[in-house]
C-alpha positions as CSV (number, residue, x, y, z in Angstrom):
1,X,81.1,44.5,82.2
2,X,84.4,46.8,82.8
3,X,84.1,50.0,84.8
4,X,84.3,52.9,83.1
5,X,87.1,56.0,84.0
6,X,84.7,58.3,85.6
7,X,84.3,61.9,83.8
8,X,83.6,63.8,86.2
9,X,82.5,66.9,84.0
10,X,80.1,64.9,82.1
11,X,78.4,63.6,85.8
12,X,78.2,67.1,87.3
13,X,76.4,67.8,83.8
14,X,73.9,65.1,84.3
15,X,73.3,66.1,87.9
16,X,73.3,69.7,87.2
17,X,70.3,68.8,84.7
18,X,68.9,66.7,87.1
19,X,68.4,70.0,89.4
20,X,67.3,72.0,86.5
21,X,64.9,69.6,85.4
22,X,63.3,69.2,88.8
23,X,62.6,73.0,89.1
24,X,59.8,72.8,86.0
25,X,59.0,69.3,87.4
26,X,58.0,70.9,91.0
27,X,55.4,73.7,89.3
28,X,54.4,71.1,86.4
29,X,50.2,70.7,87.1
30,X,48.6,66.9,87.6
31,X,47.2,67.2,84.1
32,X,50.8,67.3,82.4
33,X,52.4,64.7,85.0
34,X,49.2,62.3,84.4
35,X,49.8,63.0,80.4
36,X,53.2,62.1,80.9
37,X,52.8,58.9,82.5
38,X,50.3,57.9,80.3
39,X,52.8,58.7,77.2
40,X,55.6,56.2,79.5
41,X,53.2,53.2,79.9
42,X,51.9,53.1,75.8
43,X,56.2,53.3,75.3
44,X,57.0,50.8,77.5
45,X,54.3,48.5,75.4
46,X,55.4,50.0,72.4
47,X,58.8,49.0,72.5
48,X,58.4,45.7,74.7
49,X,60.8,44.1,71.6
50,X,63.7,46.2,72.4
51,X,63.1,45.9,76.1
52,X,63.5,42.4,76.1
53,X,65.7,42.1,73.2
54,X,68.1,44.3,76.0
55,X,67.2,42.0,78.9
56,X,68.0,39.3,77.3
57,X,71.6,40.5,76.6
58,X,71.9,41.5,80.6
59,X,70.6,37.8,81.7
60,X,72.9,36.2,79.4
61,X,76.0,38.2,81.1
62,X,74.4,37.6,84.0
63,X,74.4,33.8,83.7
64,X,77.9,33.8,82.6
65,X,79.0,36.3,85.3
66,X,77.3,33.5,88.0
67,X,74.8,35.9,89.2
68,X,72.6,34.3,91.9
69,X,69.3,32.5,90.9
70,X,67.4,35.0,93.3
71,X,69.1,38.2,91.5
72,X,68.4,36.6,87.6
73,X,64.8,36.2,88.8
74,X,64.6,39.9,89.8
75,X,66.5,41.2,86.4
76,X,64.6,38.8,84.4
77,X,61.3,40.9,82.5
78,X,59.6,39.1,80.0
79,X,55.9,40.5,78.1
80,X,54.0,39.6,81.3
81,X,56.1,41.8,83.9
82,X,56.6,44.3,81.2
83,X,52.7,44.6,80.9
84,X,52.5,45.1,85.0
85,X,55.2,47.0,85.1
86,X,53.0,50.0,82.4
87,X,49.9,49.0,84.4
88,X,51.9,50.3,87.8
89,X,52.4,53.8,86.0
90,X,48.7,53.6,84.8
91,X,47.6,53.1,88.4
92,X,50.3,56.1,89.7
93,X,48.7,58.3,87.3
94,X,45.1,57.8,88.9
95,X,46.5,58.5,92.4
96,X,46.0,61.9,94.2
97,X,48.9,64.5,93.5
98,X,50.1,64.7,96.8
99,X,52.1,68.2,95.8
100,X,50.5,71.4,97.3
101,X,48.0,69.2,99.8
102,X,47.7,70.7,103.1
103,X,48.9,68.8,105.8
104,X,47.6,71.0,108.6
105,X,46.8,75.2,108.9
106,X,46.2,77.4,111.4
107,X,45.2,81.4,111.7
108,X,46.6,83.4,114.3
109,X,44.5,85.8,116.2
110,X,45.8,88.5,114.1
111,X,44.7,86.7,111.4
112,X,47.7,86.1,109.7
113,X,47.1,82.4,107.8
114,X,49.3,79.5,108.3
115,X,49.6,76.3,105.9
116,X,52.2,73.4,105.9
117,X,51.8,72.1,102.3
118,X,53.3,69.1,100.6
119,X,56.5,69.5,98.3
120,X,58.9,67.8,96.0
121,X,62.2,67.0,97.3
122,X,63.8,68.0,94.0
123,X,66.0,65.3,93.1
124,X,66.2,61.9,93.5
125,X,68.6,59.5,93.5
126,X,68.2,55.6,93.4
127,X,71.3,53.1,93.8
128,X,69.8,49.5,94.0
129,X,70.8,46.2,91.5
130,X,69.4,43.7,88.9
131,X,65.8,45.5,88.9
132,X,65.0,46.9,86.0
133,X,61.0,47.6,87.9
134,X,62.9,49.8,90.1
135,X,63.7,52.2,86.9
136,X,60.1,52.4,85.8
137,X,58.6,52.3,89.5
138,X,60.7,55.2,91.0
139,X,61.1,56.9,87.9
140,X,57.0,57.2,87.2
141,X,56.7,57.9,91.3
142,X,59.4,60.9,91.0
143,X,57.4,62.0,88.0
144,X,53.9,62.3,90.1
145,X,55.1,63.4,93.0
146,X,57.2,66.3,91.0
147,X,60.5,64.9,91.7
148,X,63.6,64.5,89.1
149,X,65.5,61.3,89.5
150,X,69.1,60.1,88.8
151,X,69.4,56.4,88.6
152,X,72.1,54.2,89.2
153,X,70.4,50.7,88.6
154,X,73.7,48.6,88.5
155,X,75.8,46.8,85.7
156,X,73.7,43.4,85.7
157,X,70.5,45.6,84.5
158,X,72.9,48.2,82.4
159,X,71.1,47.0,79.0
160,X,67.9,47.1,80.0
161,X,67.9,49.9,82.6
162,X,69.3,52.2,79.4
163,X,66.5,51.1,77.2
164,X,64.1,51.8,80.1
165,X,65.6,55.4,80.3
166,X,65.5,56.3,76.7
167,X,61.4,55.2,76.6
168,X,61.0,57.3,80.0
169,X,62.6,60.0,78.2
170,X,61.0,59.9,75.1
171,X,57.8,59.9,76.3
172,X,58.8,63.2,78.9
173,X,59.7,64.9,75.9
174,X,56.7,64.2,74.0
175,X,54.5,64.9,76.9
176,X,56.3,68.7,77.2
177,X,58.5,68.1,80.7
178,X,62.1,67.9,80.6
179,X,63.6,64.1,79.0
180,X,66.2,65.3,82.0
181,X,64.3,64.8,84.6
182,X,64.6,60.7,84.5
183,X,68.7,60.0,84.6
184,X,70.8,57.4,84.3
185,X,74.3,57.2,85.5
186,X,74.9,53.8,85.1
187,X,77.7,54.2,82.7
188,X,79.9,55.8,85.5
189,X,80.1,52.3,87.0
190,X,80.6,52.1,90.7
191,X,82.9,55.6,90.6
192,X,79.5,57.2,89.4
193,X,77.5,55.9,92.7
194,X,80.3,56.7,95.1
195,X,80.1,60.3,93.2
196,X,76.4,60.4,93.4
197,X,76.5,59.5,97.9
198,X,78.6,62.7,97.7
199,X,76.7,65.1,95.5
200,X,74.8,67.3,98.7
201,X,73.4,70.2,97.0
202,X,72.7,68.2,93.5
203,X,70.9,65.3,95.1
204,X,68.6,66.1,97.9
205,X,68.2,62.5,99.0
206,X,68.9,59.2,98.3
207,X,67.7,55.6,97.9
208,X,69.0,52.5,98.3
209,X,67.5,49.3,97.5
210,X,69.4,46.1,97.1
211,X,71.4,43.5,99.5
212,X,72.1,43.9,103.2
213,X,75.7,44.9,102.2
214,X,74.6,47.3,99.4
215,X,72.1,49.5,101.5
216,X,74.8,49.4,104.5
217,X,77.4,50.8,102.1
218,X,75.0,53.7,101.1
219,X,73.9,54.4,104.6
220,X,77.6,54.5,106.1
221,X,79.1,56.7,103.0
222,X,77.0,58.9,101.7
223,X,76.9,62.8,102.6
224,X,73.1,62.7,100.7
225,X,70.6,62.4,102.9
226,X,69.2,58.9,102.9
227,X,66.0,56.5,103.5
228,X,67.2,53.2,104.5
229,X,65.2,50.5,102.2
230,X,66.2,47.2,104.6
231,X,66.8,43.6,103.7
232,X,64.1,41.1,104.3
233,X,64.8,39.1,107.2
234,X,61.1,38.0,107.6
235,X,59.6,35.7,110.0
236,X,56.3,33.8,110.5
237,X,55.5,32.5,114.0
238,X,53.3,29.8,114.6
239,X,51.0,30.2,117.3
240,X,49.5,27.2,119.2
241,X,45.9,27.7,118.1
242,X,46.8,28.2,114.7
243,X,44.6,26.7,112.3
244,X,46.2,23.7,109.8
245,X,44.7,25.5,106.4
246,X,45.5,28.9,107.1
247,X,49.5,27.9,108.2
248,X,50.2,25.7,105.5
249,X,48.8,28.0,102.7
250,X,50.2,31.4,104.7
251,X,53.4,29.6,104.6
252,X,53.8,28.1,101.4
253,X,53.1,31.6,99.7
254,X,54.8,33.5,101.8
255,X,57.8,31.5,101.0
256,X,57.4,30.2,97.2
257,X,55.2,32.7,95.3
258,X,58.0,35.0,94.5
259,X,61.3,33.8,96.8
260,X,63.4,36.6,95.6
261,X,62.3,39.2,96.9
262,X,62.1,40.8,100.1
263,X,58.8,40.5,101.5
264,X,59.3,36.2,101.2
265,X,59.4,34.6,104.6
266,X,63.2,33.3,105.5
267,X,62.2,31.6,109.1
268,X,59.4,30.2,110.8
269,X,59.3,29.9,114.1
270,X,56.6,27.1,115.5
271,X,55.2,27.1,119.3
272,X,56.4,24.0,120.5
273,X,52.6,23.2,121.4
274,X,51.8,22.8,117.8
275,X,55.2,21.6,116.5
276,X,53.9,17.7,116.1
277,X,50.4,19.0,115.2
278,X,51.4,21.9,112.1
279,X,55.2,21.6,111.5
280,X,54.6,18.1,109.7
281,X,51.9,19.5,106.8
282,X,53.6,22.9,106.6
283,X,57.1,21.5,105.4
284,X,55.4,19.0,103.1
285,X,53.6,21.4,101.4
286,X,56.9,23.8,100.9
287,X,59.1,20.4,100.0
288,X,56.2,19.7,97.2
289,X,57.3,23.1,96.2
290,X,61.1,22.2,96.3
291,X,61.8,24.3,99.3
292,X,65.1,23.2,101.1
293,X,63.5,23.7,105.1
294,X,67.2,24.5,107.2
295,X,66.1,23.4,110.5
296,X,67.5,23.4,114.3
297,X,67.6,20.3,116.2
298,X,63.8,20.0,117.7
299,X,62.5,20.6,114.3
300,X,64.6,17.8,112.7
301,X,63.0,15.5,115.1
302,X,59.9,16.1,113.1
303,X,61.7,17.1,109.8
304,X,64.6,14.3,109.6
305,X,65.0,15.4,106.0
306,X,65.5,19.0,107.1
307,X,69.2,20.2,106.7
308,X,70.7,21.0,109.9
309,X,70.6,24.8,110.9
310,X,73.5,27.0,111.8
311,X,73.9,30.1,113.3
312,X,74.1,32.2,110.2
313,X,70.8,30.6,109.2
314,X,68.6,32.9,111.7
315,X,70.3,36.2,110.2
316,X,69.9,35.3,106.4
317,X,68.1,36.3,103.5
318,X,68.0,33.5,101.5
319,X,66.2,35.1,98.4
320,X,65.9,31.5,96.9
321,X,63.9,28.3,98.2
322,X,64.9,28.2,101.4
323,X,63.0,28.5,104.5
324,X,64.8,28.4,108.4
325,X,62.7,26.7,111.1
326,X,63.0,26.6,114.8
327,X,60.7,25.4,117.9
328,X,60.2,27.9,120.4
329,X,58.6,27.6,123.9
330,X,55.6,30.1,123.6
331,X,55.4,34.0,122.7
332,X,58.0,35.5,124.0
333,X,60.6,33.2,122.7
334,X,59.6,33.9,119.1
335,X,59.7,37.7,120.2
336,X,62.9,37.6,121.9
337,X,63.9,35.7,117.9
338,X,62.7,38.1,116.1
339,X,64.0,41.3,118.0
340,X,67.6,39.6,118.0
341,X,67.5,38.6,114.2
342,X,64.7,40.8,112.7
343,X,65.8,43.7,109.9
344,X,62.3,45.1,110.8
345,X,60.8,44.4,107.7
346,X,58.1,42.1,107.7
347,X,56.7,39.7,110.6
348,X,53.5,37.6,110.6
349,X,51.6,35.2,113.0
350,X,49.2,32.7,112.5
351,X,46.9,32.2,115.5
352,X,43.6,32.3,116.5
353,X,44.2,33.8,120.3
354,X,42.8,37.2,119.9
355,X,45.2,38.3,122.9
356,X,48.3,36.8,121.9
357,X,47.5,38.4,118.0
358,X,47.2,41.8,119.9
359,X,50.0,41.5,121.9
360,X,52.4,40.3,118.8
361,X,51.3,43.6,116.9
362,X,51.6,46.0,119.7
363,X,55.3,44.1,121.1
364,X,56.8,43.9,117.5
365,X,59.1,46.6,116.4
366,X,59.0,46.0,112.6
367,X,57.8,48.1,109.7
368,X,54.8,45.8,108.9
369,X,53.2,43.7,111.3
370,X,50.5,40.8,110.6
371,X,47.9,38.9,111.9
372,X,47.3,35.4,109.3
373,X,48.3,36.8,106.3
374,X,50.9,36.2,104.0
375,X,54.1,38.3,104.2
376,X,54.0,39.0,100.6
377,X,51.4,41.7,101.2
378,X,54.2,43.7,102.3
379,X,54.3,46.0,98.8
380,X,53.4,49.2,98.0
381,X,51.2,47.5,94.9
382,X,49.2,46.1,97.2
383,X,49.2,48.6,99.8
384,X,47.1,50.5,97.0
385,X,50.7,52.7,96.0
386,X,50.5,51.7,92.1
387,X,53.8,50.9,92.9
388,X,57.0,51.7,95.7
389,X,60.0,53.3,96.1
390,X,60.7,50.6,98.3
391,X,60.1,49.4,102.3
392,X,61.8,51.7,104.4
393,X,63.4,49.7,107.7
394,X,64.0,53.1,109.7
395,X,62.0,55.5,111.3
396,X,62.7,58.9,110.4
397,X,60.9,60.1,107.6
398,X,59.3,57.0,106.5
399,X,58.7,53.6,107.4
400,X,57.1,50.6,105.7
401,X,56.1,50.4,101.6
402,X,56.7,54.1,100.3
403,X,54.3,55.7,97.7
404,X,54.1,59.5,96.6
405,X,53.7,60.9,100.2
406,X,56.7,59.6,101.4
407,X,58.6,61.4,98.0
408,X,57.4,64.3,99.0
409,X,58.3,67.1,101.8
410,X,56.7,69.9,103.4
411,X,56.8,74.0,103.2
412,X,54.9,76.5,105.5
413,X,52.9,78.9,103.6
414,X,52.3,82.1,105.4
415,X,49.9,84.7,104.4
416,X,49.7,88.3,105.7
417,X,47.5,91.3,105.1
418,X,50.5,93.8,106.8
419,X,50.6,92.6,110.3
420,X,53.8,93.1,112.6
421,X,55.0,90.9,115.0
422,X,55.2,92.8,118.4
């Protein structure tokens, strides 16, 4: 789809409202936000027809446009995802309001009373591509956690994302908060994003979620604050006691349940010690599956069928069925791998050496560390979030699958009865 000429006037307007909006959002009680979501899941089920009618439309341009298989599967919604997707908000409305908790309090010996409580940031803004979730996930989290949000979802989603907005909307107005505190920008193009990394004051911090080259963009330009969502460079290592069962099932659905997105394993990195014993059964299991195994040259020993690995292999995220797969020594090999090619997302290890699981978790520098379980656990759905804003890869701030807390800042309240600091 063309760009747009950027009206500047008309942005500031939306932004403007944005800030507005989030001022009634941050005093709004549980009871109306709960109401609200409530309203936003029977729409989104309501008007499933239009929804996908509009989906539709985006994954026929994005067939045409040669959008990647791993991107149609994440723009692709269909009654199933669409009935998850108002389930999520259900499950965000039964969460704990994290706005106004305490976080810690003391009282002086004068006995003036301290309190550092939880607070919205104010306004949110999202930049990610072909995830039409992403508009109902961060726009129901802003919503709970008493956050407005301005969205800029991409021109592959455009259709979908704007019938998404208008239901969000709808159902804001109906439940008495402002239909501006959920925005969309997408029809500023790629002028309206650059616009949005610059709008300090409007925006108090912003998202990225998307490719490697997306996020970096977003992290490098804007002035707005931002929590860095990472790519998914994900690795499984293993170990030489790991059991048969648990690696080729760990594996295979770490890899094939859902290989678009960014908790799905790219490489696997086998101890040498159990390279003839588990590397044989592991890659039949993901070639059953159609997974293409990109492997260096001890593995194609085993794995004469495997496509040779290059370089560029051990730094990719495939997002499609492909797995890479290297023989390492022992432990430290696979660490020394992962610290060199990791995006500290996601790592895993199958074994059943209680010092070598220890020593993984503790010597791993990666938002999410496992111990024989699959990587896709990784998500804030399954970390008990209702849904996520997405995995932050940094430290500051946040780290890991972000749910209401981690939308939320913090305030000191202090209260005084007329006492003077000497």
């Amino acid at each position: 789809m063309p760009e747009t000429t950027l009206d500047r006037a008309t942005l500031f307007d939306k932004l403007t409202a944005a800030k507005t909006a989030s001022l009634a959002l941050g005093t709004a009680t549980t009871g109306q936000k709960d109401a609200a979501l409530g309203t936003i899941a029977a729409g989104i089920r309501s008007s499933a027809r239009d929804i996908l009618e509009a989906n539709e439309l985006d994954l026929a341009n994005g067939r045409e446009n040669g959008l990647s298989t791993g991107l149609v599967d994440r723009l692709t919604l269909n009654e199933t995802r669409l009935d998850a997707l108002a389930d999520a908000v259900l499950q965000i409305s039964a969460l704990t309001d994290p706005v106004g908790q305490a976080v810690r309090g003391s009282a002086l010996p004068n006995g003036v009373r301290i309190t550092q409580v939880r607070v919205p940031f104010g306004v949110v803004g999202a930049i990610y591509e072909a995830r039409p979730n992403v508009t109902v996930d961060i726009a129901a989290l802003a919503l709970k956690s008493g956050n407005a949000v301005v969205l800029r979802g991409g021109s592959a989603a455009i259709n979908t994302n704007r019938v998404l907005v208008e239901v969000i909307q709808a159902a804001l107005a109906e439940a008495g908060l402002p239909a501006d505190s959920v925005q969309t920008i997408d029809e500023f193009g790629r002028e309206g994003a650059t616009e949005l990394m610059k709008a300090r004051g409007l925006v108090d911090v912003l998202i990225p979620r998307g490719s490697a080259e997306l996020i970096s963009t977003v992290v490098m330009e804007s002035t707005v604050p931002v929590i860095e969502t990472g790519a998914g460079v994900v690795h499984i290592v293993i170990d030489e006691t790991a059991r048969e069962d648990w690696a080729v099932d760990i594996v295979h659905n770490s890899k094939v349940q859902r290989p678009s997105v960014c908790n799905s394993v790219e490489t696997l990195l086998v101890h040498a010690a159990a390279a003839e014993r588990l590397l044989p059964p592991v890659a039949a299991r993901l070639v059953e599956s159609g997974v293409t195994i990109h492997a260096d040259e001890r593995s194609r020993a085993l794995l004469p069928f495997a496509v040779p690995a290059v370089e560029e292999d051990w730094s990719t995220e495939h997002m499609s069925l492909d797995v890479s797969v290297k023989i390492v020594d022992d432990l430290d090999e696979a660490i020394d791998h992962i610290r060199r090619y990791s995006t500290q997302h996601t790592e895993s290890i199958i074994t059943n050496d209680l010092a070598n699981a220890e020593r993984f978790l503790a010597e791993v520098d990666s938002a999410v560390v496992m111990v024989n379980a699959s990587t896709r656990f990784s998500d804030g759905g399954e970390f008990g979030f209702g849904a996520e804003v997405g995995i932050s890869t940094q430290k500051l701030h946040a780290r890991g699958p972000m749910g209401l807390p981690e939308l939320t800042s913090t305030k000191w309240i202090v209260r005084g009865s007329g006492q003077t600091r000497r």
